[in-house]
N, C-alpha and C positions, 0 to 999 in steps of 0.2 A: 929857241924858246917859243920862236912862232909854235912849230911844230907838236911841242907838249900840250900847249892850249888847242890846239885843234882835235888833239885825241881826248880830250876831257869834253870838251863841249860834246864831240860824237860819243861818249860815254853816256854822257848826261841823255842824250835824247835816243839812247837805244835803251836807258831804263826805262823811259816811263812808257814805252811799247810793251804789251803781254809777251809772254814768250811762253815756250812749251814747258821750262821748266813751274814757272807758274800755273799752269792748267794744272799739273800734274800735284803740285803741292793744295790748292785748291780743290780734286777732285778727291784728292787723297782725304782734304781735311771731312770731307760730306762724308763720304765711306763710312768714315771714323765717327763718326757723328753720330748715323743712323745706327750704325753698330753700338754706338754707348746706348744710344737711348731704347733699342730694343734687347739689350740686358738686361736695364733698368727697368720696362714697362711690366715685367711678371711680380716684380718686386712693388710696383705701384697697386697692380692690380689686386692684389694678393689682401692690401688692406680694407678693400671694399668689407662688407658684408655679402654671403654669399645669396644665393636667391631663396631657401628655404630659411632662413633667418629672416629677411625682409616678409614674406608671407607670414610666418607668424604672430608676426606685430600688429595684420592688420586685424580691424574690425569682424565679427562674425555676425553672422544673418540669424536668426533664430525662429520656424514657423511656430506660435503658439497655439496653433487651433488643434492639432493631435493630443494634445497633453490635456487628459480628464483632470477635471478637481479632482485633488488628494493623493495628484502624482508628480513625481519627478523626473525629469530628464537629464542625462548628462551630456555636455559636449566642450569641446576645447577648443580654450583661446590662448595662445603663447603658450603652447605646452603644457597648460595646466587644466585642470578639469573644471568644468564649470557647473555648477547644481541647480537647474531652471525647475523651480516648485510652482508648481500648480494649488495656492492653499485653501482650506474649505472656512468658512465661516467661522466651524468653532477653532480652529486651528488659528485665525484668525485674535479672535477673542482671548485664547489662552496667552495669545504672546500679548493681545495687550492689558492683560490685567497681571502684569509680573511685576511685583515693587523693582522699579528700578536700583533705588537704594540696595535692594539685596545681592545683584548680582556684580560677580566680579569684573565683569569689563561693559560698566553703566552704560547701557542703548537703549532709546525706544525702539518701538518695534517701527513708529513713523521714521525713524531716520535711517531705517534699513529697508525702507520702499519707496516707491514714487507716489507723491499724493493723488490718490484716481485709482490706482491700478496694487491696491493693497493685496488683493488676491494672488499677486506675481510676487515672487522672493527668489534673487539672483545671489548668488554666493559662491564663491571660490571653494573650490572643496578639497580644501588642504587642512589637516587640522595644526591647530598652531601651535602645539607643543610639541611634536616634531615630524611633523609634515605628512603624517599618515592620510589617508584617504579614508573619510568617514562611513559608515551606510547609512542609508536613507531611510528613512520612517522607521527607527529602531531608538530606543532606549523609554527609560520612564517618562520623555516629554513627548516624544512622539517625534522627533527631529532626527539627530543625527548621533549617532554612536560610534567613538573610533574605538574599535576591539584591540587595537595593539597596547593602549595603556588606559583605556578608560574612561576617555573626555566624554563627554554627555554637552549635546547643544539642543535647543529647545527650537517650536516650530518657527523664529527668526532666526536662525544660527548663531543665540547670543551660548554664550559658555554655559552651562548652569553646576557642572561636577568632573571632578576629575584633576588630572594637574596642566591642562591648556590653560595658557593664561588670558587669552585674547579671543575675541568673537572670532567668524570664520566672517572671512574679509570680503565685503561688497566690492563688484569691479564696477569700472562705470561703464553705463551701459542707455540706451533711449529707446523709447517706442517709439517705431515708424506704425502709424493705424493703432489695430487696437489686436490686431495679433499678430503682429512681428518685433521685438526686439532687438539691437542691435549692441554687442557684447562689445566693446573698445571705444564708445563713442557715447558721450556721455551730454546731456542736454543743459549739465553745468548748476543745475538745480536740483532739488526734490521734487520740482513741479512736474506734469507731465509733458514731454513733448511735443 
């Protein structure tokens, strides 16, 4: 009996020593480890956004001192086209004496500019009856004309004919100075920034 208990005690204290069989199960489990987790890392990675998506969300710079009164420029933000109008006075005038009452998607022409800098009109130039690209300084208002079905927008891009139902959509956007605007970054008001 002595003898049974003396090989269990020398069992007990050759367990709790490492042994090679442990390294191995140990280094085996790491292997294994690294190996799941760089299976798994294309499959993480993959959900990102990729870097040409991230760029187009951001903000756009815009210099306004090339643009004469009485022209427009285009350029793009998030893949869409942006319509930076330079407007003249009377152009001005005609959008603000449009009975509002009358038109289909009620705007003034103040709540489609920045108070200060009425001269500047920003607009997405998409038309919204179905998403044509409009031309510029074309139709009976002097604004925008989509040729594919007809829409007619006046010198603020409010609707005035056609079957669009909706203006052509202000993005937001703020003036850094007094000739640079910034297309994704909005100063949160009508006021000027």
């Amino acid at each position: 009996m002595y003898e049974k208990d003396r090989s269990v005690a020398a069992t007990n204290e050759h367990a709790a020593e490492p042994t090679r069989r442990d390294f191995i199960y140990i280094a085996t489990g790491a292997v294994g480890a690294v190996g799941v987790a760089g299976a798994i890392w294309p499959f993480i990675d993959q959900m990102e956004p990729d870097k040409a998506t991230i760029a187009a969300g951001v903000p756009v710079e815009v210099d306004l001192t090339p643009i004469p009164e009485g022209q427009s420029i285009k350029v793009f933000w998030r893949g869409k086209p942006i319509f930076v109008r330079h407007r003249t006075k009377q152009e001005i005038a005609a959008a603000d004496n449009v009975d509002i009452s009358s038109l289909r998607d009620p705007q003034s022409d103040a709540d489609r500019v920045k108070k200060g800098d009425e001269q500047w009109l920003i607009v997405i130039g998409i038309c919204t009856h179905l998403g044509c690209i409009p031309l510029v300084n074309e139709g009976p208002y002097h604004g925008w004309f989509c040729p594919c079905h007809g829409s007619v927008y006046d010198t603020s891009g409010r609707i005035r004919q056609g079957p669009a139902p909706l203006n052509l959509a202000v993005p937001p956007y703020s003036f850094e100075g007094q000739s640079k605007i910034i297309i994704g970054a909005d100063s949160g008001s009508n006021a000027k920034a």
